[in-house]
C-alpha positions as CSV (number, residue, x, y, z in Angstrom):
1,X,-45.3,-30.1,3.0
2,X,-42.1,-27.8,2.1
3,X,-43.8,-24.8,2.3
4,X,-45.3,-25.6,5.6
5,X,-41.6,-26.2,7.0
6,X,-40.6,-22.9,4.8
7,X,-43.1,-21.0,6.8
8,X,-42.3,-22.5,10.4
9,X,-38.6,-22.0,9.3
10,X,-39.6,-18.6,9.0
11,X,-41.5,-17.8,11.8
12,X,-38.6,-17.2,13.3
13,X,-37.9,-14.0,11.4
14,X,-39.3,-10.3,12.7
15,X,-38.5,-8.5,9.8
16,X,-36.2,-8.7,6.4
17,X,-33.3,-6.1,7.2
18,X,-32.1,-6.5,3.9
19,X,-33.7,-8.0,0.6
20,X,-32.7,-10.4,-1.7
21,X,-32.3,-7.6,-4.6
22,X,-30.5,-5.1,-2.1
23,X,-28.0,-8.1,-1.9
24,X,-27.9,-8.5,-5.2
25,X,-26.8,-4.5,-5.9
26,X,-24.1,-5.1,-2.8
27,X,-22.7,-7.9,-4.1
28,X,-21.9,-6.1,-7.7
29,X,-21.3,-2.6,-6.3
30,X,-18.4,-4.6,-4.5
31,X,-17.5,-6.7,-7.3
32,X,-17.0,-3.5,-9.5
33,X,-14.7,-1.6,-6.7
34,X,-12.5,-4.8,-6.4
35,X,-11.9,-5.1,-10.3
36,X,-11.2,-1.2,-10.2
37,X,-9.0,-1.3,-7.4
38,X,-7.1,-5.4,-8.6
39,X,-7.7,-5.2,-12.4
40,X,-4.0,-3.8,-13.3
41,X,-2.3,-5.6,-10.0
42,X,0.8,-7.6,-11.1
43,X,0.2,-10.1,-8.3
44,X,-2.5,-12.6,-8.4
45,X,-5.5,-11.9,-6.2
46,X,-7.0,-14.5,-3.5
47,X,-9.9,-14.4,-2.4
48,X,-9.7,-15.8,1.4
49,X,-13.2,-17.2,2.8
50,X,-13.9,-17.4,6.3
51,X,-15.9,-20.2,6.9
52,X,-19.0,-21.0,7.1
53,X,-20.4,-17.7,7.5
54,X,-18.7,-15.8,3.7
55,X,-19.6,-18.8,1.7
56,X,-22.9,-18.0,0.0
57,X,-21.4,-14.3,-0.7
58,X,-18.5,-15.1,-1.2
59,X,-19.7,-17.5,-4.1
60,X,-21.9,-14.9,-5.3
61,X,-18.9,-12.0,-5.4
62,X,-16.8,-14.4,-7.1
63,X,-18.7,-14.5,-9.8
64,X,-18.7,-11.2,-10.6
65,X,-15.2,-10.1,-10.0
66,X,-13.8,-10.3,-13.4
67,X,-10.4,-9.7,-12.4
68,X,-8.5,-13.3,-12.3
69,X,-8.8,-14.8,-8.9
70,X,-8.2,-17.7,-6.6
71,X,-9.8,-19.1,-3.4
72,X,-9.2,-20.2,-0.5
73,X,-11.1,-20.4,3.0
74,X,-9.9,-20.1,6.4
75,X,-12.2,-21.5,9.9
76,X,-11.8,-18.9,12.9
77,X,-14.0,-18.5,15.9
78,X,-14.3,-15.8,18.2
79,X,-17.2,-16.8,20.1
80,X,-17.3,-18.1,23.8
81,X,-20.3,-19.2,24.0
82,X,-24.3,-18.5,22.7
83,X,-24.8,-15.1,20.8
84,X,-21.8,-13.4,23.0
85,X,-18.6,-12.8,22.0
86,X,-15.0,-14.5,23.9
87,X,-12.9,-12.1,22.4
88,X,-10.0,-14.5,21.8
89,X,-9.6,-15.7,18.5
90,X,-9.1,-19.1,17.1
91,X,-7.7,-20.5,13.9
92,X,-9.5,-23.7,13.3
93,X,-8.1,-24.4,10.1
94,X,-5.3,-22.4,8.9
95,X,-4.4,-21.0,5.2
96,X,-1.0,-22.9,4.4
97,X,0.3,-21.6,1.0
98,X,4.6,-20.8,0.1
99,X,3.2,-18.1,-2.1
100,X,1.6,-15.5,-0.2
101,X,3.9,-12.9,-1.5
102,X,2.7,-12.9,-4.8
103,X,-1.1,-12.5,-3.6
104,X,-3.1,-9.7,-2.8
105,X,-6.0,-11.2,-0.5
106,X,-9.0,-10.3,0.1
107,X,-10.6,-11.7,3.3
108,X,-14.2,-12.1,2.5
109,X,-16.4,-12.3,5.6
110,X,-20.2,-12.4,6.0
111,X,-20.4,-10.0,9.0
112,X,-18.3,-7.5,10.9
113,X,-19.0,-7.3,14.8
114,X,-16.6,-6.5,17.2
115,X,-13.7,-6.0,14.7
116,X,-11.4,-8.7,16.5
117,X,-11.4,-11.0,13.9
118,X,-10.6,-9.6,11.1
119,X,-8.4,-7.4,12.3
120,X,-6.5,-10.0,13.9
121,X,-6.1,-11.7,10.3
122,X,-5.0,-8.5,8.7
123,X,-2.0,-8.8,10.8
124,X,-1.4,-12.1,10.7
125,X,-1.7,-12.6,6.9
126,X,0.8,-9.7,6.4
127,X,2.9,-11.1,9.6
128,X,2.8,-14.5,7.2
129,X,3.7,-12.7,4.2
130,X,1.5,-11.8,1.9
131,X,1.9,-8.9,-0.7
132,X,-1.1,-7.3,0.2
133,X,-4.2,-7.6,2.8
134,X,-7.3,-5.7,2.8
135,X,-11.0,-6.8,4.1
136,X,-14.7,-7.2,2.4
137,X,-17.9,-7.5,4.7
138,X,-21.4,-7.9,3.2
139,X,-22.8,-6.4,6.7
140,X,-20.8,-4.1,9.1
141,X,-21.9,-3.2,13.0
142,X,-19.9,-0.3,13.8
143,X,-21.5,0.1,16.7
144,X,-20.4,-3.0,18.2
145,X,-16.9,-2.5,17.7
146,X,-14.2,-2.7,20.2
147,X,-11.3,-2.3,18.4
148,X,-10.6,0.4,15.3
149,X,-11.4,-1.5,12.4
150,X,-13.0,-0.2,9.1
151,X,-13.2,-2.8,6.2
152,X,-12.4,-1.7,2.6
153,X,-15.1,-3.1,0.9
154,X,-18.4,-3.0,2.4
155,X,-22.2,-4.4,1.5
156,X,-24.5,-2.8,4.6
157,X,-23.8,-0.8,8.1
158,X,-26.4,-2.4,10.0
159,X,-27.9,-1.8,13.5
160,X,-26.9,-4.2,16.2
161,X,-30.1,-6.6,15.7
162,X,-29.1,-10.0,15.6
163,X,-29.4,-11.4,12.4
164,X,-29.5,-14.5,9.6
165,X,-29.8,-15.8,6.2
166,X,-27.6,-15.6,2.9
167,X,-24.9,-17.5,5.0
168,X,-25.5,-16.3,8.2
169,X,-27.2,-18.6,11.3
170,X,-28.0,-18.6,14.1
171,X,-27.3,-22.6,15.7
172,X,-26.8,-23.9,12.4
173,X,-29.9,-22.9,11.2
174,X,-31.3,-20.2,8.6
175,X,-28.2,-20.0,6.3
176,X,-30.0,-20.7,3.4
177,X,-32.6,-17.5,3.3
178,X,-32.1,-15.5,0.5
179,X,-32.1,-12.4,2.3
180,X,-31.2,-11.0,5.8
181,X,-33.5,-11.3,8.5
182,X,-33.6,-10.0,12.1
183,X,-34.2,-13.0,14.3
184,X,-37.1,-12.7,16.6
185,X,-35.2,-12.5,20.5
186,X,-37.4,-15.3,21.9
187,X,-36.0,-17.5,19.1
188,X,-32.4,-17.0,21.2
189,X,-32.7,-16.1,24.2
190,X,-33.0,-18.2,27.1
């Protein structure tokens, strides 16, 4: 019976963009930049979430880092409505901390689009305070940006094909694929 839902689950997927392994060689290619780059820092490194998208890699990532770190996990949305970008952004649950100056953050996010976001919260961490900001994406769409934004630490650049799994969904669903896939359009469009 859970393989039959596996398989109508994945129906839904044209093609795997990225595999599982491929991931796996992301995740500790970033892993070993951020211990290069944090390893001799004097402040104490955060590593900042945005939910629910960065979970699965940012749990993965964390793993590896073997510099000392902490976590924490902000909620923003910049979506109106359905696959299309509002372009405002909204903080749904806010990082409240008195010691931001001692922390070098890393925001970890789970896709870059439009660059809106995250550049947005590069600002308004260092408007807030903190030592240092800079950005980790495990998949980046330049070719959807609006705004010029270039993360520091990135998995993928991707093609603009809307896509799921290892944290990302589409309605809630397909988070939990252990690989990217490109969604099938009839799957989301109307």
């Amino acid at each position: 019976m859970e393989r039959i839902k596996k398989d109508l689950y994945e129906q839904g997927i044209a093609k795997i963009l990225v595999s599982e392994p491929a991931i796996d060689a992301a995740v500790m290619r970033i892993a070993a930049e951020i211990d290069r780059d944090y390893s001799e820092s004097e402040k104490s490194l955060l590593l900042l979430g945005i939910l629910k998208g960065s979970v699965v890699f940012m749990g993965d990532l964390m793993k590896k880092i073997k510099t000392p770190l902490e976590i924490d996990f902000m909620k923003v949305s910049s979506y109106g409505s359905g696959t299309v970008s509002g372009g405002r952004i909204n903080i749904i649950l806010d990082l409240h901390r008195s010691d931001l100056s001692e922390k070098d953050i890393i925001i970890v996010e789970d896709i870059i689009d439009s660059g809106r976001t995250l550049s947005y919260l590069v600002d308004y961490l260092k408007l807030n305070g903190a030592h240092s900001v800079k950005t980790c994406t495990l998949l980046d769409k330049p070719s959807r940006r609006v705004v010029d934004f270039v993360p520091d630490y990135s998995g993928y650049e991707i093609p603009d094909e809307f896509v799921v799994g290892y944290g990302l969904d589409y309605d809630e669903q397909y988070r939990a694929l252990p690989y990217i896939g490109v969604l099938k359009p009839e799957v989301y469009s109307d």
